[in-house]
N, C-alpha and C positions, 0 to 999 in steps of 0.2 A: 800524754800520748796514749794514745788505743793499742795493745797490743792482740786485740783479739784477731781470729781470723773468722773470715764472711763467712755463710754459710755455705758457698760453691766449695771451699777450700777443704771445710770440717766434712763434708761429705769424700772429697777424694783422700781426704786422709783415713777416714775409715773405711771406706772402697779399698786403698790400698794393702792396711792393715792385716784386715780380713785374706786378702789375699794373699799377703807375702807370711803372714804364719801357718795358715792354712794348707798353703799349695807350695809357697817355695822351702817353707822350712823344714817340710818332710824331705826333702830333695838336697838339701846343703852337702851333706856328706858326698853323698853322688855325686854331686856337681864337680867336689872338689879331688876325688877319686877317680873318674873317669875324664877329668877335663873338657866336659862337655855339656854345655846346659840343655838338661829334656826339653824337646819343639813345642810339648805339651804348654811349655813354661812360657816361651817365646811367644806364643801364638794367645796365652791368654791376655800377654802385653797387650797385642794387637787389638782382642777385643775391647779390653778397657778401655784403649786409647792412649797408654803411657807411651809410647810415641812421638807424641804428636801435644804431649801436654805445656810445653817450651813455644811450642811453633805456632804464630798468631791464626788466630778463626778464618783472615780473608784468605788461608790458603789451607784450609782443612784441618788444623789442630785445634788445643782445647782453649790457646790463649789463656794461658794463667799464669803464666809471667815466672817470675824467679820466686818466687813466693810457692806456687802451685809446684814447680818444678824440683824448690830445697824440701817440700813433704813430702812428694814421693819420692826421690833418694833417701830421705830421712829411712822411711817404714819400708823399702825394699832393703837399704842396707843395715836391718835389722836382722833379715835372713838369707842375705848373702849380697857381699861383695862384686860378687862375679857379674851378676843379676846388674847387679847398679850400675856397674862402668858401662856394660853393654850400650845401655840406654841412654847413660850419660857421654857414648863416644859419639852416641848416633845423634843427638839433640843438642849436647848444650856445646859440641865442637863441630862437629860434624854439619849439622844444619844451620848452626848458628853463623856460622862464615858465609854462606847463602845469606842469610836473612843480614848479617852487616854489612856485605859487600857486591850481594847480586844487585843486578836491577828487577825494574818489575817482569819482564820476561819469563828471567830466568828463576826466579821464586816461583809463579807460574807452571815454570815447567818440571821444575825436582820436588819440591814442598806437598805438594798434597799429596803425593806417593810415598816421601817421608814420613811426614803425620801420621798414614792405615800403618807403617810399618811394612810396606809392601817392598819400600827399594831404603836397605839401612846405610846408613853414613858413615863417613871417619872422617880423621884430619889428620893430617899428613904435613908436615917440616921438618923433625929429630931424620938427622942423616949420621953417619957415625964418626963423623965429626965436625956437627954442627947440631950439641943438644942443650945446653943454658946456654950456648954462643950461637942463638937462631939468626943470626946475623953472619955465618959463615958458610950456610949451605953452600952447595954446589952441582945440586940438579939445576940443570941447564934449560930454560924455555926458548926456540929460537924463533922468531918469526917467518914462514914461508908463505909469504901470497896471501889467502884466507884461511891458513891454519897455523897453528906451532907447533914443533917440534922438540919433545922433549928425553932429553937422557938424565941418567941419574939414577937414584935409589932411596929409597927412607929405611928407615926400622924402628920397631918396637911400636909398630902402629895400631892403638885399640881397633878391634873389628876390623882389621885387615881380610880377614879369610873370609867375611861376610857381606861385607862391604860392596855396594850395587853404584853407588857417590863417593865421588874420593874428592874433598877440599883439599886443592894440592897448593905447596909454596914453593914456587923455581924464583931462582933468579935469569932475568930478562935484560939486563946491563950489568956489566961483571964491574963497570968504573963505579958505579955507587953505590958501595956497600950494601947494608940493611935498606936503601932507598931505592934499590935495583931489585928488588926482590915482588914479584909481581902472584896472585890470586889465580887459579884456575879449579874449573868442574873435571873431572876425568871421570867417566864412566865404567863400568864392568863391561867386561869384553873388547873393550878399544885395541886394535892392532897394536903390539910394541908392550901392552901392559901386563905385567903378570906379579903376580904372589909366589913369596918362600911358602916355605914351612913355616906352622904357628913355633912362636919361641915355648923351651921350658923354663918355667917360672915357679917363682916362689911358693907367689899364692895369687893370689884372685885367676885362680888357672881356668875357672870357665870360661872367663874371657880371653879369647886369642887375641894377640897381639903377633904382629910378621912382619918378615921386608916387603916392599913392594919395590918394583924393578919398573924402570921406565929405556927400551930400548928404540929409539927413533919414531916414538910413538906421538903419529899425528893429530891432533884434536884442531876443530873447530877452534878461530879467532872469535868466534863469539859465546868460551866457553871462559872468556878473559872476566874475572871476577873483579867488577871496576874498571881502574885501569892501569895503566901499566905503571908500576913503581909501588902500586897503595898496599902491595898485598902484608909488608911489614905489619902496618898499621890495622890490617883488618885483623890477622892473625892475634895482636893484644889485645883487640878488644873482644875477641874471641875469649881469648885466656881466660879474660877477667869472670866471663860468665860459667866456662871449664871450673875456675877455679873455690867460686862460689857453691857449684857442685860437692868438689870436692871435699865442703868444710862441712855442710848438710849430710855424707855420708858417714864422715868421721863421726857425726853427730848421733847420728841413728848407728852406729854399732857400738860408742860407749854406751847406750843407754841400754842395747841388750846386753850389755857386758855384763853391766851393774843390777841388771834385774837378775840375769844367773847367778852374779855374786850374794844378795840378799836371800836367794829361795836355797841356794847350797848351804850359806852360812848359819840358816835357821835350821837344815837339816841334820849337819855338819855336826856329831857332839866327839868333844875332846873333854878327859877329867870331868865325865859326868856331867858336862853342859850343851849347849849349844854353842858353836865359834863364835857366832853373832852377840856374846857377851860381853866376849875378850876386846877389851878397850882396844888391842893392836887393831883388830878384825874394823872393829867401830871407825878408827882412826882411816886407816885407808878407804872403806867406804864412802865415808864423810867427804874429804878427798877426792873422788870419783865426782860426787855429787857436785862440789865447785868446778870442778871443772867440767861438766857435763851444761852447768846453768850458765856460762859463762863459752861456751859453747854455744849453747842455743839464742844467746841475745848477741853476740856477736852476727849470725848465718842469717838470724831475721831478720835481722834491722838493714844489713848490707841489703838483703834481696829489698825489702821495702825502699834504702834507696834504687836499685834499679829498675825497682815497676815506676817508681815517682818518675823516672829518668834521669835523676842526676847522676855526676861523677861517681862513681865509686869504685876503680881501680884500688885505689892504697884500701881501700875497707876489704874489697874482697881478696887482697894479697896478706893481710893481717889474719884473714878469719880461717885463711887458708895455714896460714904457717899456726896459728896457734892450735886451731882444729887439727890438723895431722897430730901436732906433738903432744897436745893434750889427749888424742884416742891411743899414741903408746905408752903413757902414762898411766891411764885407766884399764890397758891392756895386761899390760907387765900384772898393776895391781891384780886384777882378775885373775893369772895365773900364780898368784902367791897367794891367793885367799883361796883356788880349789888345790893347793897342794901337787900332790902326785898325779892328780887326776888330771889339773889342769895341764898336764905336761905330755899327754895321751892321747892318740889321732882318737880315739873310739869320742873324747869330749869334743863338743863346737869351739872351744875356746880356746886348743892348739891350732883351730886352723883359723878362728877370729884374730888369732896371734900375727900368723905367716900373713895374712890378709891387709891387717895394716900399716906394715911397713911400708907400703909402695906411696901409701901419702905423704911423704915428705920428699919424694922423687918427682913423681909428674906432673903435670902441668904447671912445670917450672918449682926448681928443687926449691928447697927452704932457704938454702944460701939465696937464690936467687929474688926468692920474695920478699929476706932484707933489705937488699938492694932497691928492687921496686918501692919500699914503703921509703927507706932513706933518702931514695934520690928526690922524692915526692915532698917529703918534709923540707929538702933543703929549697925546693923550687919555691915553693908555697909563701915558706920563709917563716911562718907559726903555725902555729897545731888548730 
């Protein structure tokens, strides 16, 4: 097997590189101080195209599949978290529910304003009680003539405050469960539609997340994503490419974790040495490093199955669960190799700390991503 990557890919990865040390890693702190990512930051997205790098070519992105899309979260969430979700609420949830479950129209007509970064995305189903149980919403879509009408509310929705495209999930028959549960477009500004307050959060605070409120707010029947009943289904296979994301960022913040732990531990002298001597120090780095390589051949190989287009739900719900828990792994370590330092807002690596807990939470909690790989194995019936 070739594990190299093309030449189109080795170029966006140090396109991005360049840029996320350059430009965003002077800014992390900021970011995470003021809860707010500089427009400077946002807008150099724009030029580059990160955007739009998810979202195929016949509707204005870069088409570079899951491949192109796990290197730049890789090298953006190397210098920040915040950065990454933004892009990954707006692309690999946000647009991606368009592109699984729109038709040709409607791709048409959101997608290439997506791609510039001109009108940004979210996804929207966690209601506040209906979040691993996405099968219980209770925003309501109702049919009237050539529109629907919807009430309801979400929360904790990435890019809520930003958000120009809202991938909404109501349900549209309250008798069939998870099978009533139906896809729509909602736009910014629509009658009926409004946004809370951004939540306060832990960490990844550049990124807003808030309620969105749906009061008899009428949209176009032809803003129905599929059709009625499918939106269950569009919404997982949504996930699976969310959550593929999410193993790629894990990825790229143990590996700055582990470069700050090698440049401190060489600097680091304890009893006349450097840390970097001390077997303990050796020991957990080492450590880091398996789980970093084992990390990165889990996130590729899944995205290489879904540019091939096979299945890979159970790979990306594995790469997910083990990616989160292996970057708090590597995390914890990190702040036991800088000591007191590493315990200090003035280091990146108290807030690289706060920053990764949330991956074992969203895009479907880790509990839930057992589930998905067990139920899978039993269906299958062998490995």
């Amino acid at each position: 097997m070739d594990f190299t990557f093309n030449e189109e890919i080795e170029l966006l990865r140090d396109t991005v590189r360049k840029f996320s040390q350059n430009e965003i890693k002077p800014v992390t702190r900021q970011i995470d101080d003021e809860e707010e990512i500089p427009a400077h930051i946002l807008d150099k997205c724009k030029e580059l195209g990160l955007f739009g790098i998810l979202i195929p070519e016949e509707y204005g992105g870069a088409g570079m599949g899951e491949t192109g899309n796990c290197v730049m979260t890789e090298e953006i969430s190397r210098a920040s978290g915040s950065v990454a979700i933004v892009l990954g609420g707006h692309q690999s949830i946000g647009a991606m529910a368009i592109i699984v479950g729109g038709s040709e129209e409607q791709k048409q007509k959101y997608l290439p304003s997506m791609a510039a970064g001109e009108k940004i995305g979210c996804f929207a189903i966690t209601e506040p009680q209906a979040g691993s149980d996405a099968g219980a919403i209770r925003t309501m879509a109702v049919r009237d003539g050539d529109h629907y009408v919807i009430n309801g509310s979400k929360i904790w929705i990435t890019n809520a405050t930003i958000a120009d495209v809202v991938s909404l999930f109501a349900i549209t028959d309250k008798s069939r469960g998870a099978r009533g549960i139906s896809a729509f477009v909602v736009e910014k500004g629509t009658p009926g539609f409004s946004v809370g307050k951004a939540d306060k959060k832990m960490g990844i605070r550049g990124s807003h997340s808030a309620e969105l409120i749906f009061e008899d707010c009428r949209i176009p029947a032809e803003n129905l994503l599929g059709k009625e009943g499918h939106g269950f289904g569009i919404a997982m296979r949504t996930l699976d490419m969310g959550r593929l994301g999410i193993a790629a960022g894990c990825l790229g913040a143990s590996k700055e974790a582990l470069d700050l732990c090698l440049k401190f531990a060489a600097e680091r002298r304890q009893f006349g040495k450097a840390i970097s001597e001390f077997q303990a120090i050796q020991w957990m780095m080492a450590e880091m490093a398996a789980d970093i390589y084992a990390m990165d051949s889990l996130t590729y190989r899944t995205a290489w199955l879904a540019d091939r287009g096979d299945k890979f739900g159970r790979e990306a719900a594995i790469a997910k669960l083990f990616s989160s828990e292996a970057l708090d792994r590597v995390i914890d370590k990190a702040v036991q190799i800088h000591g007191g330092m590493g315990y200090m807002r003035e280091h990146v690596i108290e807030l690289m700390y706060r920053d990764a807990r949330i991956n074992r939470i969203f895009e479907g909690t880790n509990e839930i991503q057992r589930l998905v790989i067990a139920r899978d194995l039993i269906k299958q019936g062998a490995y």
